[in-house]
C-alpha positions as MATLAB code, in Angstrom:
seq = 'XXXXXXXXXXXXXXXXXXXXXXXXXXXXXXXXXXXXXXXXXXXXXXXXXXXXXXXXXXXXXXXXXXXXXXXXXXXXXXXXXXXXXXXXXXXXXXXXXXXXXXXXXXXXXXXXXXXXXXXXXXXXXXXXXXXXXXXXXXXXXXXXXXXXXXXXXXXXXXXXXXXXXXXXXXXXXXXXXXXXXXXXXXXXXXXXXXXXXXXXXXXXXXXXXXXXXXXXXXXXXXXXXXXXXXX';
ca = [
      94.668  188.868  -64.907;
      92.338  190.632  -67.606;
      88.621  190.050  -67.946;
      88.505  187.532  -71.434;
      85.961  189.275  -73.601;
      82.965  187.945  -74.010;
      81.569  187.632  -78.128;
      78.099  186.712  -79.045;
      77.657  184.687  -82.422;
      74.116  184.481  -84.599;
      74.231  182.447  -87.371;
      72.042  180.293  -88.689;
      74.284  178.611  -90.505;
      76.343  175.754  -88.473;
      79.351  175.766  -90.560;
      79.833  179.349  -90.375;
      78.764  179.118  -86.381;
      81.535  176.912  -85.956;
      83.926  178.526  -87.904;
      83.298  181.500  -86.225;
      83.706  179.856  -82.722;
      86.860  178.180  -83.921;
      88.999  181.436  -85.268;
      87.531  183.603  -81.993;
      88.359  180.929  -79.464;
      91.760  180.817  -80.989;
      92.303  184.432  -80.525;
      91.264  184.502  -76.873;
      87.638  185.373  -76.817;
      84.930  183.494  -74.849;
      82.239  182.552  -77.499;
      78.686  182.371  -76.825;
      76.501  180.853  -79.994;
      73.098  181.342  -81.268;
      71.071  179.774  -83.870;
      68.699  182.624  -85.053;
      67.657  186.814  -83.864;
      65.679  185.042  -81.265;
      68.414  183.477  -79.235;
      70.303  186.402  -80.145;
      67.993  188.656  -77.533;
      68.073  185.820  -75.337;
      71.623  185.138  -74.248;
      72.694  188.690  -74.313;
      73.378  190.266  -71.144;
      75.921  193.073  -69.589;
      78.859  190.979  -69.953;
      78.983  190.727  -73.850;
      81.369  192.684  -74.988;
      81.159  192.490  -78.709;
      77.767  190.700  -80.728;
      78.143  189.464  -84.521;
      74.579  189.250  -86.435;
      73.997  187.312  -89.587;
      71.440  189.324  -91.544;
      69.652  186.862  -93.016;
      67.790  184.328  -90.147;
      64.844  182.789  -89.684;
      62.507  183.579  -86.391;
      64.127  187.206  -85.991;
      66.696  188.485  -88.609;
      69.878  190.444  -87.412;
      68.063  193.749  -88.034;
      65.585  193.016  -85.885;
      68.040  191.598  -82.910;
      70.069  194.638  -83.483;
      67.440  197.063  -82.446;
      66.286  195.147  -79.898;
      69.949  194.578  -78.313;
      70.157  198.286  -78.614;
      67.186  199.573  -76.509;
      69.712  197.286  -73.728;
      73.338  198.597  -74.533;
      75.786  200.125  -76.827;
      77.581  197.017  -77.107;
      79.389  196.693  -80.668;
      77.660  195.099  -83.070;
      78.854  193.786  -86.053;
      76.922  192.479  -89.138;
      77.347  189.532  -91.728;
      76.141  189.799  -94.635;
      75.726  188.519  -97.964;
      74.191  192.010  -99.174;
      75.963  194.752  -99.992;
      73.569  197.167 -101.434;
      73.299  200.483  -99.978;
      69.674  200.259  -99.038;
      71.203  197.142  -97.208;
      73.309  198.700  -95.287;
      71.278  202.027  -94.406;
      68.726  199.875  -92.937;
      71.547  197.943  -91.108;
      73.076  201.205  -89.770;
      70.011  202.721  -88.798;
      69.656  199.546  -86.591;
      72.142  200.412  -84.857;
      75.231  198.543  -86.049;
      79.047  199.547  -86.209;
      80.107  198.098  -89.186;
      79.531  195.153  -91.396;
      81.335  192.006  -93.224;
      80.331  190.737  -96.898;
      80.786  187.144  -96.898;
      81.998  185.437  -97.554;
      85.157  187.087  -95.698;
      88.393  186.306  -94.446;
      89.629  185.156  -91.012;
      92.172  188.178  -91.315;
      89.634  190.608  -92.095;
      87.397  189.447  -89.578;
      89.677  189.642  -86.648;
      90.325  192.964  -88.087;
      86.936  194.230  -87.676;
      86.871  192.417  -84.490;
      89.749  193.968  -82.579;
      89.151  197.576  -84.171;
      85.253  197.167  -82.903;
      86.502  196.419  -79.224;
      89.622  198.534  -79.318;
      86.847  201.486  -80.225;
      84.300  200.325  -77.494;
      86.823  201.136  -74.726;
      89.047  204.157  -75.703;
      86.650  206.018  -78.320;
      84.217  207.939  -77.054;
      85.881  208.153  -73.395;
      89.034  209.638  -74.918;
      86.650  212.404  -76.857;
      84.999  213.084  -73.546;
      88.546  214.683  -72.077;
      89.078  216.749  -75.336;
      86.680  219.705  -74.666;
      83.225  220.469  -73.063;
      80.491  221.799  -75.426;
      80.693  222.459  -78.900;
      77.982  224.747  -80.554;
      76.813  224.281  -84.201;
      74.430  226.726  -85.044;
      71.802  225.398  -82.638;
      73.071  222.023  -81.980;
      75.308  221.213  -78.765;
      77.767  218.489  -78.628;
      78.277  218.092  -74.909;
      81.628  215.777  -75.135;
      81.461  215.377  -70.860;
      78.186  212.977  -71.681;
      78.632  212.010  -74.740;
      75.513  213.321  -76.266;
      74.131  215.350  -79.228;
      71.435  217.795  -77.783;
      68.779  220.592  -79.724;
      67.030  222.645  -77.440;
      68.264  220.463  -74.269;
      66.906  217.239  -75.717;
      69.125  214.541  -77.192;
      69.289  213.260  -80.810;
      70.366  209.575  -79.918;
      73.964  209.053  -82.072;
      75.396  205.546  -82.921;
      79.092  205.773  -81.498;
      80.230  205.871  -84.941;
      77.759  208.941  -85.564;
      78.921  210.704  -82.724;
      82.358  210.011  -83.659;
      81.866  211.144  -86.843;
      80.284  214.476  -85.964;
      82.803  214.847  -83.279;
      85.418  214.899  -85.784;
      84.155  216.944  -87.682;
      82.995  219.613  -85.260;
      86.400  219.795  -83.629;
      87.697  220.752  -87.136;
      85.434  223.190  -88.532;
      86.003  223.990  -91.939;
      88.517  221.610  -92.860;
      87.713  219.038  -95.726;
      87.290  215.339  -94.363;
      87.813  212.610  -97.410;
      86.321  209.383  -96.839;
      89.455  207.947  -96.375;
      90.503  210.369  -93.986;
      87.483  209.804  -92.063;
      87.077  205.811  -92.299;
      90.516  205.482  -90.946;
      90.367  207.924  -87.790;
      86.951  207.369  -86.653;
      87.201  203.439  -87.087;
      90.785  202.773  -86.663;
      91.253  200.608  -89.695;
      92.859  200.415  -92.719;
      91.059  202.088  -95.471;
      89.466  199.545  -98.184;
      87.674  199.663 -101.700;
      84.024  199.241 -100.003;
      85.005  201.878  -97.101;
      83.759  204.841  -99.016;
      80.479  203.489  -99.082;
      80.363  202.663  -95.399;
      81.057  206.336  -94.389;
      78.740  208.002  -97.015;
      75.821  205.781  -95.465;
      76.646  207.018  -92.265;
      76.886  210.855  -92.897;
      73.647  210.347  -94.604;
      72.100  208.862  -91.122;
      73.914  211.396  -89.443;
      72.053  213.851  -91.463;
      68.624  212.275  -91.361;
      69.030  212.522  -87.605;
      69.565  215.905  -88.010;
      67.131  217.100  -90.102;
      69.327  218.033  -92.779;
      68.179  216.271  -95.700;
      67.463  218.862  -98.164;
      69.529  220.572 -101.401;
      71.209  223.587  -98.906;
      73.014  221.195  -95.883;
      73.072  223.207  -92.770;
      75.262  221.549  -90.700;
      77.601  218.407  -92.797;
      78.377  220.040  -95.838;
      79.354  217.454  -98.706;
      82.005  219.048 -100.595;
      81.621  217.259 -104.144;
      84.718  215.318 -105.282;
      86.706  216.033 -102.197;
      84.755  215.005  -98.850;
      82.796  216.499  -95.936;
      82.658  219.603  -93.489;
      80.885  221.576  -90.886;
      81.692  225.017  -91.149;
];
């Protein structure tokens, strides 16, 4: 019999708590609930398989409980918010989060995000691990057996998305990328109006990472008007 997955819930909002608890028990997930950031840290262990942040709580926000659940696991994390700036969601990225929900949101769309999130956790970076060894960008190595993103043998820690991201493009040198093209392969969901957004954010973190920040790109080229490279 398979293992039910495990989802962690922090909202402080009850109505949205319960709601939450209601459409995820439905769909077969065991749901563990938390009030605020705080409770967040507190109830998450190993077995969680999935964890869903408001943004906005009192105590500890769900920027701070990201980071902090980070430092334990690379769990999926999921964010709701009621923000949808960019600066938003940079600093929400370079918490460590996988992808984000405006609210207020559908049930469809969040079981969307859901399954995508979990369907990615077990199959996406394991898969890329069989595809090749090291890849060599100027003087970057993507080793693909570990997983890891390495300058001068020490790592540059990598979201999954980020390292899914630059492993896509890395096994395709030279070939344009749209947003679209990328959205939909590296998170295995349909391609939507606030999408392009969510992958320029994380190229830009990707590049910030790198070091690549100024007017010449050395290693993610953005090709105006038409999408992103390495060549």
């Amino acid at each position: 019999m398979a293992e039910t997955q495990k989802i962690l819930v922090a909202d402080d909002a009850k109505e949205i708590r319960e709601l939450l608890r209601i459409i995820l028990t439905d769909a077969g997930y065991e749901v563990i609930l938390a009030e605020n950031g705080i409770e967040a840290i507190e109830l998450f262990d190993e077995s969680i398989h999935l964890v869903i942040l408001d943004v906005m709580m009192p105590l500890c926000d769900g920027i701070d409980a990201c980071t902090r659940i980070r430092e334990q696991a690379e769990v999926p994390i999921l964010f709701l918010t009621s923000k949808s700036a960019e600066a938003d969601l940079v600093e929400g990225f370079e918490a460590g989060g996988d992808d984000y929900l405006i609210k207020p949101f559908s049930c469809t769309e969040l079981m969307l995000r859901v399954k995508a999130l979990l369907r990615r956790s077990h199959i996406g970076v394991k898969e890329e691990k069989k595809t090749s060894a090291k890849i060599v960008i100027d003087d970057l190595v993507l080793d693909t057996e570990i997983g890891q993103l390495l300058r001068d043998g020490k790592e540059i820690p990598l979201t999954e998305i980020e390292y899914r991201i630059l492993h896509l493009l890395a096994t395709n040198r030279n070939h344009i990328f749209t947003a679209k093209e990328i959205y939909e392969q590296v998170w295995d969901e349909t391609f939507m109006s606030n999408s392009t957004n969510t992958v320029m954010v994380h190229i830009r973190n990707i590049r910030k990472k790198l070091g690549d920040t100024g007017p010449e790109a050395k290693y993610v080229h953005n090709i105006w008007g038409r999408g992103y490279r390495i060549v």
